[in-house]
C-alpha positions as CSV (number, residue, x, y, z in Angstrom):
1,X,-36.3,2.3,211.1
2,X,-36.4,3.4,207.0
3,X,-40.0,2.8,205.8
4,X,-40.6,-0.4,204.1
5,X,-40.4,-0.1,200.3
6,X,-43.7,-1.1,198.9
7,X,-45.1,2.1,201.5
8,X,-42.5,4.7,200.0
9,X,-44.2,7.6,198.3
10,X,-42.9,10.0,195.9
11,X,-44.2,12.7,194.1
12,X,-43.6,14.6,190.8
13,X,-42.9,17.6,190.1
14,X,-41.3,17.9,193.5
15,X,-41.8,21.1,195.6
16,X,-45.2,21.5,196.9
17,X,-47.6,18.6,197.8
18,X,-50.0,17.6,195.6
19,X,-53.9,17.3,196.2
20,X,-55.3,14.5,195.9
21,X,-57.6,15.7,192.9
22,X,-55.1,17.2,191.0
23,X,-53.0,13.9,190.8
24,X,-52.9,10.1,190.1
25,X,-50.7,7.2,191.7
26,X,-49.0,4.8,190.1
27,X,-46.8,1.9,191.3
28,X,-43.4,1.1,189.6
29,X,-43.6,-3.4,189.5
30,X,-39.6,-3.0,189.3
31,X,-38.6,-1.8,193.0
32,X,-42.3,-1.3,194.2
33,X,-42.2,2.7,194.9
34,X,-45.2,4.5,194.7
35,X,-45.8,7.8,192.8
36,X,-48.2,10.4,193.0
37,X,-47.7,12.8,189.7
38,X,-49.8,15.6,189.0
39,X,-52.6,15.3,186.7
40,X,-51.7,17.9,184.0
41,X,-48.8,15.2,182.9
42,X,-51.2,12.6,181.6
43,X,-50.2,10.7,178.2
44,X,-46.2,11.3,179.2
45,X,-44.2,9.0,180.7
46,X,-41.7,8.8,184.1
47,X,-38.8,7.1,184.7
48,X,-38.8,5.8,188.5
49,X,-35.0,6.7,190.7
50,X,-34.8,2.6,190.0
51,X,-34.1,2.9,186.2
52,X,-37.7,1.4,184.8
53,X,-40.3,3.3,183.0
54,X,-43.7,4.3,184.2
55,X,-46.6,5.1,181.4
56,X,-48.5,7.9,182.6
57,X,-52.1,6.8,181.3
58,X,-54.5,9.2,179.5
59,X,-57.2,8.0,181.9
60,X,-57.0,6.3,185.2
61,X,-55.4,3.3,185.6
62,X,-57.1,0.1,187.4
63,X,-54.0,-1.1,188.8
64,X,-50.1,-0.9,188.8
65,X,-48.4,0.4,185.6
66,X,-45.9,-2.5,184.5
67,X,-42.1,-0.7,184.1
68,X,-39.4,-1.7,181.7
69,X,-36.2,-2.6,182.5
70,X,-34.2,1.1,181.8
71,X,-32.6,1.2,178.3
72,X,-35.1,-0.8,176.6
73,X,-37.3,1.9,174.4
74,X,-40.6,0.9,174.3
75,X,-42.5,2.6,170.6
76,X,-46.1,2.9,171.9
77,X,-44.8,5.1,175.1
78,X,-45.6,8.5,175.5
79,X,-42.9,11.3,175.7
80,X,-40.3,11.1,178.2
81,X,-39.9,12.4,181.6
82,X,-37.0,12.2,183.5
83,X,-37.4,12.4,187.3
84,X,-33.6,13.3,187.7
85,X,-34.6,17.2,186.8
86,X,-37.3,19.4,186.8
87,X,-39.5,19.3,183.5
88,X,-41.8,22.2,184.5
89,X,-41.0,26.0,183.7
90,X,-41.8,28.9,186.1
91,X,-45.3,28.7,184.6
92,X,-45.8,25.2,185.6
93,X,-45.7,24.6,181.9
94,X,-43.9,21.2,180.6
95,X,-40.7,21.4,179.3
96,X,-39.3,18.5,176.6
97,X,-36.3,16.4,178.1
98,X,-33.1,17.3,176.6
99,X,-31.5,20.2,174.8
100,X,-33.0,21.5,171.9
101,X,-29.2,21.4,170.7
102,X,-28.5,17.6,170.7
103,X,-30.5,17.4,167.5
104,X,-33.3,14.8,169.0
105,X,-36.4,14.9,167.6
106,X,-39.5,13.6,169.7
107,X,-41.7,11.5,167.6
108,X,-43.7,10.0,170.2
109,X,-47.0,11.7,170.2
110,X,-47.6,14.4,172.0
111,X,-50.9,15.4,173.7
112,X,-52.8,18.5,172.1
113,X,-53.9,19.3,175.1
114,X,-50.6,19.1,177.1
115,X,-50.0,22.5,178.7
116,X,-45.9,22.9,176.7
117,X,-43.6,25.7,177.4
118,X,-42.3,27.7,175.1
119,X,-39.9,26.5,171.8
120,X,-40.9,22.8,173.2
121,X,-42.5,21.7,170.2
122,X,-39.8,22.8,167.9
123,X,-37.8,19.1,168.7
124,X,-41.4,17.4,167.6
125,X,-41.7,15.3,164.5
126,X,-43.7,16.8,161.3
127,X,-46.4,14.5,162.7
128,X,-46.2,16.3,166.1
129,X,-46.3,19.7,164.4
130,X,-49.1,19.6,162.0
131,X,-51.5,17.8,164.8
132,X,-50.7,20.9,167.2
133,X,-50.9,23.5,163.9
134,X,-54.3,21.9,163.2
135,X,-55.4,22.6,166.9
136,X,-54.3,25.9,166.8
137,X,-55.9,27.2,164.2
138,X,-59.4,25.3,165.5
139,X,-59.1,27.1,168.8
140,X,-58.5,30.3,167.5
141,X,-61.1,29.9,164.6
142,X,-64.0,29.1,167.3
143,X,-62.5,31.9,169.4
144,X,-62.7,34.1,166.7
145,X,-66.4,32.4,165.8
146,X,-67.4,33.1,169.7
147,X,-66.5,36.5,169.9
148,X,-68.0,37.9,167.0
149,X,-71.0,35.9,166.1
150,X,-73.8,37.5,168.4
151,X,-72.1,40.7,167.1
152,X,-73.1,39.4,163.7
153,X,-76.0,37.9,164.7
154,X,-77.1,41.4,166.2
155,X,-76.4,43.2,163.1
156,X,-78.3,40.8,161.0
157,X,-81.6,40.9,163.1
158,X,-81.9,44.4,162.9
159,X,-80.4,45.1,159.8
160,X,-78.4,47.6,160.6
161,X,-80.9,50.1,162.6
162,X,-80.4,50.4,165.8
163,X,-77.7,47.7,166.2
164,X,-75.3,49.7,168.9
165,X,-78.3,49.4,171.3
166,X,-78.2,45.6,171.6
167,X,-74.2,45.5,171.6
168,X,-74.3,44.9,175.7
169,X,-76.4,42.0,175.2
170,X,-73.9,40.8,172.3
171,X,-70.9,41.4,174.3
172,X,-72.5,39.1,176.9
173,X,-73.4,36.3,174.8
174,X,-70.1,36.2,173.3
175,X,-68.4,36.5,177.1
176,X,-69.9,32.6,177.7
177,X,-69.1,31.4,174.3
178,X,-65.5,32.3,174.6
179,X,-65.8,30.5,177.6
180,X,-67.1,27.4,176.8
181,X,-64.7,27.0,173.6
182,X,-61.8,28.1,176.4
183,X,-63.2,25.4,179.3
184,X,-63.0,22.5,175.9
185,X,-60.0,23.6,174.4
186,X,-57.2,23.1,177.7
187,X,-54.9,24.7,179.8
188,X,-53.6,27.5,178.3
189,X,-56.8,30.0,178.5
190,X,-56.9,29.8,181.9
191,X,-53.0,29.2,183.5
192,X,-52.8,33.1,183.8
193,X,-55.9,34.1,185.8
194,X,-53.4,34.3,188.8
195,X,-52.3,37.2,190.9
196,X,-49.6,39.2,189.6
197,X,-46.7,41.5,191.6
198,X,-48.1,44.9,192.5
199,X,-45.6,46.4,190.3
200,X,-46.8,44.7,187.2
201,X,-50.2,46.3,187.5
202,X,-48.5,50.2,188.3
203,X,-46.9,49.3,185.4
204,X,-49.9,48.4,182.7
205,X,-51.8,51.7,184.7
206,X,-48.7,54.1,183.8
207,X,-48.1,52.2,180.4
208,X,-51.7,52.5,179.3
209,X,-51.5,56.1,179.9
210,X,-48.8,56.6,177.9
211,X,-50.3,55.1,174.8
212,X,-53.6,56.9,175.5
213,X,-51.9,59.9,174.9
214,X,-49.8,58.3,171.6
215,X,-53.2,57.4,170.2
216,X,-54.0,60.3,170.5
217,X,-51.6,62.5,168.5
218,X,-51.4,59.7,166.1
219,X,-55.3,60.1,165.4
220,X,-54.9,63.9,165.5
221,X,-52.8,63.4,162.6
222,X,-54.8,60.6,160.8
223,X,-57.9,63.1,160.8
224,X,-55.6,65.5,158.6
225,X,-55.5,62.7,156.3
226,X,-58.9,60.8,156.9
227,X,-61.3,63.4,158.7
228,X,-64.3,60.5,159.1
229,X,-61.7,58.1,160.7
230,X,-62.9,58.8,164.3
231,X,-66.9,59.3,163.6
232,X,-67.5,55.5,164.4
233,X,-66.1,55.5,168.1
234,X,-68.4,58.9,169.0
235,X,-71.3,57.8,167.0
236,X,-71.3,54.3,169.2
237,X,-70.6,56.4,172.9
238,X,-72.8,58.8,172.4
239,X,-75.5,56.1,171.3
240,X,-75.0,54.1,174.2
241,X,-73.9,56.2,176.5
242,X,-70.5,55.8,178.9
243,X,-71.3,53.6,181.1
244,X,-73.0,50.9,178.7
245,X,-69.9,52.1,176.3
246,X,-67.4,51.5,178.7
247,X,-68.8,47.8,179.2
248,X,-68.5,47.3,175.6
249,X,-65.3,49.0,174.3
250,X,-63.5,48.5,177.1
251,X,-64.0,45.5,180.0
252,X,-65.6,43.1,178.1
253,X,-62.4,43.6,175.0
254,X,-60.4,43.6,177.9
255,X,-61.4,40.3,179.2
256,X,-61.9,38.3,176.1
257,X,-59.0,39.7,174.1
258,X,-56.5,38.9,176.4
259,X,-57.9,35.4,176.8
260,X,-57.5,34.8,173.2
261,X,-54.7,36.2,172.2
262,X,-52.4,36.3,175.8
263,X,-54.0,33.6,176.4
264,X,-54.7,31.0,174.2
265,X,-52.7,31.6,171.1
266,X,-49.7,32.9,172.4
267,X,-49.2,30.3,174.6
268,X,-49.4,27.2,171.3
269,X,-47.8,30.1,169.5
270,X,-44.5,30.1,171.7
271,X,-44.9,26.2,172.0
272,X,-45.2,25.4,168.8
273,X,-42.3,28.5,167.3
274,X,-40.1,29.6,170.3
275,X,-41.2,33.1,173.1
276,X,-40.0,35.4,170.8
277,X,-41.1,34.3,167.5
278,X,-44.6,33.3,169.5
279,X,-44.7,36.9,170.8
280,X,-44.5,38.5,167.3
281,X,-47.1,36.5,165.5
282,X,-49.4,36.8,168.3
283,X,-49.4,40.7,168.3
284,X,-49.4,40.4,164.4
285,X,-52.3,38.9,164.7
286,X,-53.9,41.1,167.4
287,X,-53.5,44.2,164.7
288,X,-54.7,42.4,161.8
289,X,-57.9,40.9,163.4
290,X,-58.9,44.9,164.6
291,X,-59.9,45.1,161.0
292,X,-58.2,48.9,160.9
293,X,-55.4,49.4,158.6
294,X,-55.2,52.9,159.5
295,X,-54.1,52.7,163.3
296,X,-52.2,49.1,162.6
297,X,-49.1,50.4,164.1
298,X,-51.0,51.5,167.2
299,X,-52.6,48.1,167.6
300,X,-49.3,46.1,166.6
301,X,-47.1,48.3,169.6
302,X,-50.2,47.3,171.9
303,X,-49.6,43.7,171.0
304,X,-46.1,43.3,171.8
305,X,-46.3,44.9,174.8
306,X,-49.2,42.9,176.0
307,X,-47.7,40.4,175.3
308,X,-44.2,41.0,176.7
309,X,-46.1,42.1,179.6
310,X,-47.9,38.4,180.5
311,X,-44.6,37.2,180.4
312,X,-42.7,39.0,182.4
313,X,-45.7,39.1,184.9
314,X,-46.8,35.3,184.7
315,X,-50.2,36.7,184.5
316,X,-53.0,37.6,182.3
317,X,-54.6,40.4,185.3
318,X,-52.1,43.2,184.3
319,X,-52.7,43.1,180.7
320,X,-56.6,42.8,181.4
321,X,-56.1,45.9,183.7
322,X,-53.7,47.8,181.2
323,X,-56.8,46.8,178.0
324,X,-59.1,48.2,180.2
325,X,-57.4,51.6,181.3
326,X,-56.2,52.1,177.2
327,X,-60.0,51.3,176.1
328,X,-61.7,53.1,178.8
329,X,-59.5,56.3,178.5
330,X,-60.7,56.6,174.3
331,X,-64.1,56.1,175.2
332,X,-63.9,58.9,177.9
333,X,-62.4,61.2,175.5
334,X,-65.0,60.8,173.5
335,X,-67.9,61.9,175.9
């Protein structure tokens, strides 16, 4: 005997069962089936196998979510989903209903903190745009603001003297405020702290390798040209000593670095301009925010293959492991 219809339960996205705190439930008023849908879709909207529309609320609802009869647009809905197909990547990131060749553009607002795959933004209004753009370049600024401020903080307290000692405790402080502005700002700091193929970490160690020893004949070469251009790394190791040196130069960069930039801006980056496009400016931005002209190239190359690297590995652990190795090696040189 088929279950009656005010007890049938669906979910969405299909595929695995949902928790219950990592959901909501709604009711469609049109044919009575329930719906659990995972949290992360919040401020979208569903369209129930019967035809009518369910608003996914922002918060929790107190009761069943009126639908409307299909074909009848409502303006003060969110964005679209259609439970006929799947609307999350690989990366359990949403993907915006349609093809980005049928020339719709979405000008129902959509949520900055929505975790959106890559190119999905590019079919969003000018409105849509600029209110993601302005995010962006807030998170990024209080990254940015996070990492370096106890660094600058440090230098101004002691004026200069002594100011490698205290980099440890810097490095430290600016671990938890990249984490706090990461725990405010959404999804996309944190989607890739998962396990990666074993592969994709033999790959970051033998890759990391390789460009240990390229930095290394490209800064024999710079010293022809610039003989103080390595003084600043062995002045800071041999102050601190390897194993405090290693903590700084190496596993806490490799940590926060790809956090920010893997992390948090590449992911709005590819949302908001398309993977490839998203990949370059990312790494661009990597370089330029080293603050060394002379070794841009070597930074720039790092980027892209970071960054190439988190997405073919759906991970952020790899490129953390291949930052470490490439950090750690330099500072070992230099003991």
């Amino acid at each position: 005997m088929s279950e009656p219809r005010e007890q049938q339960l669906r979910q969405w996205p299909e595929g695995r069962e949902l928790k219950a705190e990592e959901s909501i439930e709604l009711s469609c008023v049109a044919c009575q089936t329930r719906w659990r849908i995972q949290d992360r879709l919040r401020g979208f909207r569903l369209r129930c196998a019967c035809g009518a529309w369910l608003s996914i609320p922002a918060k929790a609802p107190d009761h069943a979510v009126a639908a409307l009869p299909a074909g009848i647009p409502d303006p003060e809905m969110p964005v679209t989903i259609n439970a006929s197909r799947s609307q999350l990547d690989r990366r359990g990131m949403i993907m915006m209903p349609g093809d980005e060749r049928d020339g719709d553009v979405i000008y129902t607002e959509i949520p900055v903190n929505a975790p959106m795959a890559p190119g999905s933004m590019r079919r969003a209004s000018n409105t849509n745009r600029q209110r993601w753009n302005n995010r962006t370049t807030l998170e990024f600024a209080l990254l940015m603001a996070a990492l370096l401020t106890p660094q600058i903080v440090v230098w101004l307290l002691t004026a200069g003297q002594e100011f490698e000692l205290l980099l440890p405790f810097a490095s430290l402080a600016s671990g938890t405020l990249v984490a706090l502005v990461i725990g405010w700002a959404g999804p996309y700091g944190t989607v890739g702290i998962r396990l990666a193929r074993p592969t994709f970490f033999v790959e970051a160690a033998a890759i990391a390798a390789v460009s240990v020893g390229a930095a290394t004949l490209y800064a024999k070469g710079l010293e022809a040209v610039l003989p103080a251009a390595d003084e600043g790394m062995t002045s800071l190791v041999q102050k601190l000593g390897l194993p405090a040196a290693l903590f700084v130069i190496a596993a806490t960069p490799a940590m926060l670095e790809e956090l920010i930039f893997r992390g948090m801006l590449q992911g709005r980056l590819m949302a908001l301009f398309g993977r490839f496009q998203g990949l370059f400016v990312t790494a661009a931005a990597f370089a330029i925010v080293h603050g060394a002209p002379a070794v841009l190239p070597i930074h720039l190359s790092l980027g892209l293959y970071l960054g190439w690297l988190r997405e073919r590995s759906n991970s952020l652990l790899p490129c953390m492991l291949m930052h470490f190795l490439y950090n750690g090696a330099l500072v070992w040189l230099e003991t």
